[in-house]
LOLOVO-154912 format. One record per atom (N, C-alpha, C): residue number from 0; residue in three letters; x, z, y. Coordinates in pm, 1 decimal, always signed. Example, Ala and Ser with C-alpha at 12.3 -4.5 7.8 and 13.67 -1.06 7.14 Angstrom:
<atoms>
ATOM   pos   code          X          Z          Y
ATOM     0    ALA    +1319.0     +780.0     -569.0
ATOM     0    ALA    +1230.0     +780.0     -450.0
ATOM     0    ALA    +1320.0     +780.0     -330.0
ATOM     1    SER    +1285.0     +708.0     -225.0
ATOM     1    SER    +1367.0     +714.0     -106.0
ATOM     1    SER    +1290.0     +787.0       +3.0
</atoms>
This chain:
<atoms>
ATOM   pos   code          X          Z          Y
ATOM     0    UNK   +22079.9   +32419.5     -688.7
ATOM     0    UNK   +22087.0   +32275.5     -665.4
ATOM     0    UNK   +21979.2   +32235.9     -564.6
ATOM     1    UNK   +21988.6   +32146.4     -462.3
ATOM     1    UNK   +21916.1   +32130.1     -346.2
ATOM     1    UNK   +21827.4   +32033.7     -430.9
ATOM     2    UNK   +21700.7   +32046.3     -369.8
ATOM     2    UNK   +21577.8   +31958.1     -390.6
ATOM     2    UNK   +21616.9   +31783.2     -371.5
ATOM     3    UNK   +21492.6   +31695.4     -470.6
ATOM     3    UNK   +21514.4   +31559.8     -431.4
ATOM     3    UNK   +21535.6   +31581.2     -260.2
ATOM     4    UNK   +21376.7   +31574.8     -223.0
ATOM     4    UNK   +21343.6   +31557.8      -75.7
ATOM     4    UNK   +21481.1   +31632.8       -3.7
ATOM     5    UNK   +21520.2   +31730.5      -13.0
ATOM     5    UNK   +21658.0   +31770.8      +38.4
ATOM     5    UNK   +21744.9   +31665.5      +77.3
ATOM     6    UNK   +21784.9   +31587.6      -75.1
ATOM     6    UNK   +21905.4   +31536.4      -39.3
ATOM     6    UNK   +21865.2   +31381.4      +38.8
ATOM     7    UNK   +21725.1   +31356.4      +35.9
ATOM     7    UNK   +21706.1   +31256.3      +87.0
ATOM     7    UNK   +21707.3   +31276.5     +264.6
ATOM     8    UNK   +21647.7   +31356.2     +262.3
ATOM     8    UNK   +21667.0   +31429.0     +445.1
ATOM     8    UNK   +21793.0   +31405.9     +485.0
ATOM     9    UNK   +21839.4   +31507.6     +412.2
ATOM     9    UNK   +22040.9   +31526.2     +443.9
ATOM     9    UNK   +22072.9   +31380.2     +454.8
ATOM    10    UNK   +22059.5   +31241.0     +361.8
ATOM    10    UNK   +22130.0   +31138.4     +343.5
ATOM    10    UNK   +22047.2   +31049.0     +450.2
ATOM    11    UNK   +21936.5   +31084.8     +443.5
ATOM    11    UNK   +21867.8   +31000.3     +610.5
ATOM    11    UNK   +21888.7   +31050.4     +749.6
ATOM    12    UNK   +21924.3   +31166.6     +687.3
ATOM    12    UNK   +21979.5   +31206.2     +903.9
ATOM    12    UNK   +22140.5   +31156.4     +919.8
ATOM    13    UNK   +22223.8   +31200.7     +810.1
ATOM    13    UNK   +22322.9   +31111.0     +807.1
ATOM    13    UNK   +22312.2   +30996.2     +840.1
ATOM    14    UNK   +22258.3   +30873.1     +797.4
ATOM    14    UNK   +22307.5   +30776.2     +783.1
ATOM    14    UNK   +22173.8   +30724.2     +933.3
ATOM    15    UNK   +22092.5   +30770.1     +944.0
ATOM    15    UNK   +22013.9   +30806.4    +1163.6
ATOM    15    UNK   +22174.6   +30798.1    +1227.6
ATOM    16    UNK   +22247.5   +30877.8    +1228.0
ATOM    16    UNK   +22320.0   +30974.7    +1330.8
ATOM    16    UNK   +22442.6   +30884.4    +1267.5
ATOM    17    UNK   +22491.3   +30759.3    +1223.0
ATOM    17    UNK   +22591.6   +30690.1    +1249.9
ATOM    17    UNK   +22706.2   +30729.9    +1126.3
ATOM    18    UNK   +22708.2   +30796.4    +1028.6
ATOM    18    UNK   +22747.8   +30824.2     +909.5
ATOM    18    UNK   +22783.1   +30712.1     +808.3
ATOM    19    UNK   +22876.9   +30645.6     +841.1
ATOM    19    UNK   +22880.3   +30502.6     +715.8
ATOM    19    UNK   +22918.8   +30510.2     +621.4
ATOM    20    UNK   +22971.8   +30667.1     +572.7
ATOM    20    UNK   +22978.7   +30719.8     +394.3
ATOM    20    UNK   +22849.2   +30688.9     +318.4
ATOM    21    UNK   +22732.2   +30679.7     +349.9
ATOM    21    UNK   +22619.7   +30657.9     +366.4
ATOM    21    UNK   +22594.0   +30544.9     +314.3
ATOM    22    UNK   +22589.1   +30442.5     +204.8
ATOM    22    UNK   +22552.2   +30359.8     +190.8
ATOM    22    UNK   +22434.1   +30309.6     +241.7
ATOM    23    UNK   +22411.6   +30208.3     +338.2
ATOM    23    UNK   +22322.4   +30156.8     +393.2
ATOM    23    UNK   +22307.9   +30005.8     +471.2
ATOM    24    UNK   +22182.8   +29955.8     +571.0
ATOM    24    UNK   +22179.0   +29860.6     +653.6
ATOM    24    UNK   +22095.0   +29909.3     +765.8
ATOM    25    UNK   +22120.9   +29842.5     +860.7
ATOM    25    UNK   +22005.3   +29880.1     +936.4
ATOM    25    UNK   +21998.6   +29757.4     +988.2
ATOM    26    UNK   +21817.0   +29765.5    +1054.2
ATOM    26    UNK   +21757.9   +29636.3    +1021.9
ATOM    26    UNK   +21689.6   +29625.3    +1196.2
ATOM    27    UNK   +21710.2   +29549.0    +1255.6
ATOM    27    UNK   +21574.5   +29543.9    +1381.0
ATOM    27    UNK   +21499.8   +29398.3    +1325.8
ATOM    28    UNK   +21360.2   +29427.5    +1369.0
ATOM    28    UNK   +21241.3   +29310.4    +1386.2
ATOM    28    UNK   +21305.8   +29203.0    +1475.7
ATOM    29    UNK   +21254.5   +29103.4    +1454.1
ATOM    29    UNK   +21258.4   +29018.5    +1610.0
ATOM    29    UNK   +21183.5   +29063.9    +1717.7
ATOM    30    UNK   +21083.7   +29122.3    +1663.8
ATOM    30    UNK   +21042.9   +29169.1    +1824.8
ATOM    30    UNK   +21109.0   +29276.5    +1881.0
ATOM    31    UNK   +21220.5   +29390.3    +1794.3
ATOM    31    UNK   +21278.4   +29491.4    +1887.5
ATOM    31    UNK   +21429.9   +29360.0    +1921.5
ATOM    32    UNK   +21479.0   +29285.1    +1880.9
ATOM    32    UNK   +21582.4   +29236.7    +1953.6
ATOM    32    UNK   +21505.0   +29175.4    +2092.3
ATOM    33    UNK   +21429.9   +29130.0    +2056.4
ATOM    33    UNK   +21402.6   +29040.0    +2185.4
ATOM    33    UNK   +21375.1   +29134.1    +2316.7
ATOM    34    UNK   +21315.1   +29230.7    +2287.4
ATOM    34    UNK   +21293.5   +29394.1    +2321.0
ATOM    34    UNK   +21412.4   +29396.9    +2402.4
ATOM    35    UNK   +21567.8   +29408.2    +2316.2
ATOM    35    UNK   +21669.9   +29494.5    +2337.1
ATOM    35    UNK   +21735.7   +29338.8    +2440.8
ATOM    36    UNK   +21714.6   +29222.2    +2403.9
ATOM    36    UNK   +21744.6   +29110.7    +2458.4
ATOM    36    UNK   +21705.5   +29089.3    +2630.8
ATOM    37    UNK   +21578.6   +29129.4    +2624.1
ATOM    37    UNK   +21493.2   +29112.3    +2758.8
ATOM    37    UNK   +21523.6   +29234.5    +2839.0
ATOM    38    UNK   +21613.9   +29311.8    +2769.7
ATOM    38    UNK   +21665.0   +29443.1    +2839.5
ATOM    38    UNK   +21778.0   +29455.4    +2919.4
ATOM    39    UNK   +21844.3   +29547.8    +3037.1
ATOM    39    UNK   +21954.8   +29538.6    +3109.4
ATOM    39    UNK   +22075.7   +29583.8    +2927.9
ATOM    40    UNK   +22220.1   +29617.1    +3010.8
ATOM    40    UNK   +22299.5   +29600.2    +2910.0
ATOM    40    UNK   +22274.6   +29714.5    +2857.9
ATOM    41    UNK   +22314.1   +29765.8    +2758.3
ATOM    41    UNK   +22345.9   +29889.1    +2690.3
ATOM    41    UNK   +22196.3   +29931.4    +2651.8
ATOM    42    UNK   +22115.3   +29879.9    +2656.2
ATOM    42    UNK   +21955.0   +29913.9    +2577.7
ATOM    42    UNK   +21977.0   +29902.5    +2418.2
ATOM    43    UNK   +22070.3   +29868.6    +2368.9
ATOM    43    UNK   +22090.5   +29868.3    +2173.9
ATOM    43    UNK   +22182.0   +29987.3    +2207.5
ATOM    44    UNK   +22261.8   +30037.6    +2312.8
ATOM    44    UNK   +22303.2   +30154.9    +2245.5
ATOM    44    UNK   +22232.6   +30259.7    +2299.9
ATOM    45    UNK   +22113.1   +30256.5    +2376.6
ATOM    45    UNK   +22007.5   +30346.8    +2388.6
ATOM    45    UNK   +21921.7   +30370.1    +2295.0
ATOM    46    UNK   +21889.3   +30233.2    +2196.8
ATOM    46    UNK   +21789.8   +30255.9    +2146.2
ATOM    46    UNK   +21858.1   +30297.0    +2010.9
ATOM    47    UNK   +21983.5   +30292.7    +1978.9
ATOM    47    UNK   +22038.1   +30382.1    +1843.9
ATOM    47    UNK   +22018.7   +30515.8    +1888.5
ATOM    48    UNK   +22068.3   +30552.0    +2015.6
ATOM    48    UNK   +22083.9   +30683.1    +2041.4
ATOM    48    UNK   +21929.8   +30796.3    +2022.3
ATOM    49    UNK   +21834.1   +30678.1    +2071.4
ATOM    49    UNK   +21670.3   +30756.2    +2013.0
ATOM    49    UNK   +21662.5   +30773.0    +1874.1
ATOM    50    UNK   +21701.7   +30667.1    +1793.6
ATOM    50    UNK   +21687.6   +30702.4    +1668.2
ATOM    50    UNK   +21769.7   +30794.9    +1595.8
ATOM    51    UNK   +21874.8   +30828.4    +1615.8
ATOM    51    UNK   +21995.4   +30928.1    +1580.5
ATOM    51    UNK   +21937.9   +31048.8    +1645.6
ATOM    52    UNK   +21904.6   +31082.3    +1737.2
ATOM    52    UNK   +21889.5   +31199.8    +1834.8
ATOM    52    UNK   +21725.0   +31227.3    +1782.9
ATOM    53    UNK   +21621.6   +31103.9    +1732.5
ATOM    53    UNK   +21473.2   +31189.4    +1703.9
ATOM    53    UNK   +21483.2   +31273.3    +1623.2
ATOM    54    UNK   +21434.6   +31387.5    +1635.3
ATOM    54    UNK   +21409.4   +31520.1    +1570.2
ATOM    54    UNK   +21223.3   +31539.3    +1602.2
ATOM    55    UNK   +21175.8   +31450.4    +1632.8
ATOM    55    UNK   +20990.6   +31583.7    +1642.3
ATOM    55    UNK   +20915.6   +31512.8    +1504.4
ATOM    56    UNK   +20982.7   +31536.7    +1366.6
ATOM    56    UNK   +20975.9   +31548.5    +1277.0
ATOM    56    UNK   +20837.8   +31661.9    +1234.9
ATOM    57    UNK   +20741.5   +31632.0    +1200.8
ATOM    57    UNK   +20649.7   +31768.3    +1170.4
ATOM    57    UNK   +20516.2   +31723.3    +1013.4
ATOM    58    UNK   +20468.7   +31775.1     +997.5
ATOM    58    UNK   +20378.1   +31804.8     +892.7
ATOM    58    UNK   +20276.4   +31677.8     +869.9
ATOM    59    UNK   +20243.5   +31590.5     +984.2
ATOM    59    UNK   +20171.1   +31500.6     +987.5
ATOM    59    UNK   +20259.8   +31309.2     +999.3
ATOM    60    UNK   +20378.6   +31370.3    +1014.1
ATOM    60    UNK   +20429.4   +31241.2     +976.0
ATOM    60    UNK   +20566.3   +31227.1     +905.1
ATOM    61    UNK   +20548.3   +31370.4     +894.0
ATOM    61    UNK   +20675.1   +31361.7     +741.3
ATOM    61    UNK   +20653.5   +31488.3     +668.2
ATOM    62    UNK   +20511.5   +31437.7     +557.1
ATOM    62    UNK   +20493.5   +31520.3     +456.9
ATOM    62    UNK   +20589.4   +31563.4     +327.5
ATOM    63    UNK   +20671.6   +31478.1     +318.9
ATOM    63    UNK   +20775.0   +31533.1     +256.7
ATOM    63    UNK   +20879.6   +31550.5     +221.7
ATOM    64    UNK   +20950.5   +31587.6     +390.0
ATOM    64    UNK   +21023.7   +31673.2     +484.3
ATOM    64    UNK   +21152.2   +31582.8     +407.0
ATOM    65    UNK   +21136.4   +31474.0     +465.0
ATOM    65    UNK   +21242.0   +31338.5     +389.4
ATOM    65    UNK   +21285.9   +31282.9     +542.1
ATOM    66    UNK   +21234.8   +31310.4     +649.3
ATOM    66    UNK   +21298.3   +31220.2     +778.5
ATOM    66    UNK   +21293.9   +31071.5     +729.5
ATOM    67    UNK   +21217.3   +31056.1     +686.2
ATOM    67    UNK   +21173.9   +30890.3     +685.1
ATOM    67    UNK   +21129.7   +30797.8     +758.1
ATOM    68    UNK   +21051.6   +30831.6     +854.6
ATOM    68    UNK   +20971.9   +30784.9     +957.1
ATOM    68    UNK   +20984.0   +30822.9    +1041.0
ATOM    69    UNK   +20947.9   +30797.2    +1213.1
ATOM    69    UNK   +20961.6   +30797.1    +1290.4
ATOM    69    UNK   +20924.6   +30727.7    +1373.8
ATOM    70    UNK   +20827.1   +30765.7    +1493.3
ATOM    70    UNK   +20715.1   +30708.2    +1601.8
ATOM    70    UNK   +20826.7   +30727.5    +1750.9
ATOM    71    UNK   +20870.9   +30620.8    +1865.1
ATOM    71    UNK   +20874.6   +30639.9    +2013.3
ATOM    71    UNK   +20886.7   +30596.0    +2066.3
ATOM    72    UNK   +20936.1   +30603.1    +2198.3
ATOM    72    UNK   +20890.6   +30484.0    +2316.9
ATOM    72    UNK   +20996.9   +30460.9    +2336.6
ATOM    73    UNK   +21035.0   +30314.0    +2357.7
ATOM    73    UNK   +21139.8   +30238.0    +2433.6
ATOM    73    UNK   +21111.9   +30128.9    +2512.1
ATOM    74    UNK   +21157.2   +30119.7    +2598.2
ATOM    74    UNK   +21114.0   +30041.2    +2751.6
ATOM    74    UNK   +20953.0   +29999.7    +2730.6
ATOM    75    UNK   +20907.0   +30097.4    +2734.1
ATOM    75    UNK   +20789.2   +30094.7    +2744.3
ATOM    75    UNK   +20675.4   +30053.3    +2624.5
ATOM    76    UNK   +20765.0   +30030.1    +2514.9
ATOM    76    UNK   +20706.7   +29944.0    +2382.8
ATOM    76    UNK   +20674.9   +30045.9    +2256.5
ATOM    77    UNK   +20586.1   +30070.0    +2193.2
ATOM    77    UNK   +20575.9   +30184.7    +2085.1
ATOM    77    UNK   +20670.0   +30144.2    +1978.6
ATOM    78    UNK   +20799.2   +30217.9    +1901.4
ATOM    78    UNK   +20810.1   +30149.4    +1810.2
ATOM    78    UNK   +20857.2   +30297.6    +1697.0
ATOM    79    UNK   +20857.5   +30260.7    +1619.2
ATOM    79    UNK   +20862.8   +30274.9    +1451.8
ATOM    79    UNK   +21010.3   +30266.9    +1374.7
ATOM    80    UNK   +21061.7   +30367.5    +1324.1
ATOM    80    UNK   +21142.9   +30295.7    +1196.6
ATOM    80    UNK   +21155.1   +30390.7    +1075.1
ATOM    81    UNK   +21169.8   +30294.6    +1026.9
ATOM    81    UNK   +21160.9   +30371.9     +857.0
ATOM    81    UNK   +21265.6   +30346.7     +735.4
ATOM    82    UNK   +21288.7   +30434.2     +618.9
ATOM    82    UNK   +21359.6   +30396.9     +499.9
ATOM    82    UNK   +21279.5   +30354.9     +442.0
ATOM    83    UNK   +21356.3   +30237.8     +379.9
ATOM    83    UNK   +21340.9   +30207.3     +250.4
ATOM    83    UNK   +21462.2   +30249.5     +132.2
ATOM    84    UNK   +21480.9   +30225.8      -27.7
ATOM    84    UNK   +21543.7   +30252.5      -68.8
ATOM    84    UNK   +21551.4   +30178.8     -179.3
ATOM    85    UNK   +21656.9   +30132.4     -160.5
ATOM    85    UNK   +21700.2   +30002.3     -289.8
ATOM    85    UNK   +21795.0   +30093.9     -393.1
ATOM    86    UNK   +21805.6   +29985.5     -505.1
ATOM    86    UNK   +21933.0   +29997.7     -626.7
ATOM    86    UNK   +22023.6   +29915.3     -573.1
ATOM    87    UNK   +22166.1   +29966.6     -608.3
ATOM    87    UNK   +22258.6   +29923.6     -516.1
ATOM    87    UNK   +22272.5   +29728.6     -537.5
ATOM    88    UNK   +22176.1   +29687.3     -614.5
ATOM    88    UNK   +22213.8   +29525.0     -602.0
ATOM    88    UNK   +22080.3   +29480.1     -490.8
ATOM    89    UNK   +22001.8   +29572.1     -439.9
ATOM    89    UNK   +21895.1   +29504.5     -346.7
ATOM    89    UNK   +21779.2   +29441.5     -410.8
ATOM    90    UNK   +21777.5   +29467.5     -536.0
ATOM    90    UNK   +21678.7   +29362.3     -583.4
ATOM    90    UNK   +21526.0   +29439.4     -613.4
ATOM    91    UNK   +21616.8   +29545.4     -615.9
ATOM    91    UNK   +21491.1   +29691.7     -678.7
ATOM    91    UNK   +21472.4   +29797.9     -632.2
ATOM    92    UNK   +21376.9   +29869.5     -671.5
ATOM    92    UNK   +21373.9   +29995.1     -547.8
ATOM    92    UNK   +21514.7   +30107.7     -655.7
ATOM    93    UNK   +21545.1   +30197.1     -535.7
ATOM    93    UNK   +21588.7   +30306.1     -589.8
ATOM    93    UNK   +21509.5   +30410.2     -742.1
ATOM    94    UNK   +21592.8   +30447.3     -798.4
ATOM    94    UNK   +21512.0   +30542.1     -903.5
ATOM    94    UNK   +21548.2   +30664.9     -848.9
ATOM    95    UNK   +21656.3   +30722.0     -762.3
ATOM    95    UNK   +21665.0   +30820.3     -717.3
ATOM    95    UNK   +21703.6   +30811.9     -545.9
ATOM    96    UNK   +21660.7   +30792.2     -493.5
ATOM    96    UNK   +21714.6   +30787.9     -294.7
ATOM    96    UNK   +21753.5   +30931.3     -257.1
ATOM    97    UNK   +21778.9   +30995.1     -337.6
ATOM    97    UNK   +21833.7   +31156.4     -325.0
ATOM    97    UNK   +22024.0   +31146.4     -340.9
ATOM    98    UNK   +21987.9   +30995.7     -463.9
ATOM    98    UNK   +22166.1   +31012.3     -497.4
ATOM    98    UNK   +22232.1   +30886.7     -446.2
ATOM    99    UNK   +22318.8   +30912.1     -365.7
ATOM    99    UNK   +22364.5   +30803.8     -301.5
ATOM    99    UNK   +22448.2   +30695.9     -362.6
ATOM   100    UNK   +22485.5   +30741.9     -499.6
ATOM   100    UNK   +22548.3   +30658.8     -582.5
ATOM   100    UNK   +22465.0   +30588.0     -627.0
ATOM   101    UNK   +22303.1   +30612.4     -652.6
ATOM   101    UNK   +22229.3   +30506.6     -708.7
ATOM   101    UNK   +22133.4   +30441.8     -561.7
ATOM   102    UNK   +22141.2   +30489.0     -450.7
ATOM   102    UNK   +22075.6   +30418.7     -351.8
ATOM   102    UNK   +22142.2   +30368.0     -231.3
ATOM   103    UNK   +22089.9   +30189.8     -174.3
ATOM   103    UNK   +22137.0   +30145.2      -54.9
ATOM   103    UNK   +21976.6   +30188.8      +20.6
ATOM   104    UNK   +22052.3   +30253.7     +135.2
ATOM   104    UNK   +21914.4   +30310.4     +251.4
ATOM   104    UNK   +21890.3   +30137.6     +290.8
ATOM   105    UNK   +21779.9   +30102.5     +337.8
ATOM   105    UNK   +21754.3   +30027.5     +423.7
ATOM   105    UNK   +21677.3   +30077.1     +569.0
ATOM   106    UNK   +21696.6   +30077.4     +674.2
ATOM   106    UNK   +21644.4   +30123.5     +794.8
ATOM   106    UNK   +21614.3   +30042.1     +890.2
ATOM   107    UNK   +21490.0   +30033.9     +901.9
ATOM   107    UNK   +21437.2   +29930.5     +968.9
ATOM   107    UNK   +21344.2   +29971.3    +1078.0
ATOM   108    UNK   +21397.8   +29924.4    +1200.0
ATOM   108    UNK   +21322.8   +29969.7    +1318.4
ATOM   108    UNK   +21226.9   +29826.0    +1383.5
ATOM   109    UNK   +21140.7   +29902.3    +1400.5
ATOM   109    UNK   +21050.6   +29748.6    +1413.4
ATOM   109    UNK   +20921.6   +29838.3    +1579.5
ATOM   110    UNK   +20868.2   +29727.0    +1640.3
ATOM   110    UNK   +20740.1   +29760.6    +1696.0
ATOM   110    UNK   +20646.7   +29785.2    +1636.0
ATOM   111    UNK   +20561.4   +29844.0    +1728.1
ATOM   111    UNK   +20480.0   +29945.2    +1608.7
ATOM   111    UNK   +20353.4   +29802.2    +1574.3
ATOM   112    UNK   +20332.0   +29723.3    +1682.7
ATOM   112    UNK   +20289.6   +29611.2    +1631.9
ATOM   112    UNK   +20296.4   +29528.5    +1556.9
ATOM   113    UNK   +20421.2   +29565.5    +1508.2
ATOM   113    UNK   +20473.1   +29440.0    +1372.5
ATOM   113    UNK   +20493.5   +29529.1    +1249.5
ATOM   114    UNK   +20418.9   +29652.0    +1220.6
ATOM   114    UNK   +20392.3   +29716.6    +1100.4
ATOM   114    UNK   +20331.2   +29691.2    +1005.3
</atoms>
């Protein structure tokens, strides 16, 4: 049987990489719309494509090898996004984010300034 952290990896690169079996949301700041706003066209489907496509995943910012986080550059701006993990009514955290029957991902990409 695969590890928690396993299935949380597996169910966060899924639901990164455009997977909507995946119970989830994904979330931008106001400052990445305005970001993606003040941008030529097709900068929201650039900036999914960084987040689906990041892989430099390593020891110092994902201790436990969950693909949770994530640091990079877009038009020039540092930004950030991360899971969270609710019970499927939103009100509470997950008791398991491994099982997708008991968790909604939340994914929220924000500037690294508005952390």
């Amino acid at each position: 049987m695969a590890s928690s952290s396993e299935n949380i990896r597996k169910l966060n690169d899924r639901f990164r990489r455009g997977d909507t079996s995946v119970p989830g949301h994904l979330v931008f700041t106001s400052g990445v719309k305005q970001l993606v706003d003040d941008s030529e066209d097709g900068a929201m489907v650039e900036l999914a494509a960084l987040v689906a496509g990041f892989d430099a995943f390593a020891d110092d910012n994902d201790p436990y090898c969950e693909h949770d986080f994530g640091a990079f550059e877009f038009k020039g701006e540092r930004l950030f996004f991360k899971f969270d993990y609710f019970a499927p009514g939103l009100t509470e955290a997950s008791e398991d984010p491994g099982d997708p029957w008991q968790s909604i991902r939340v994914l929220t990409i924000m500037l690294a300034s508005e952390y």
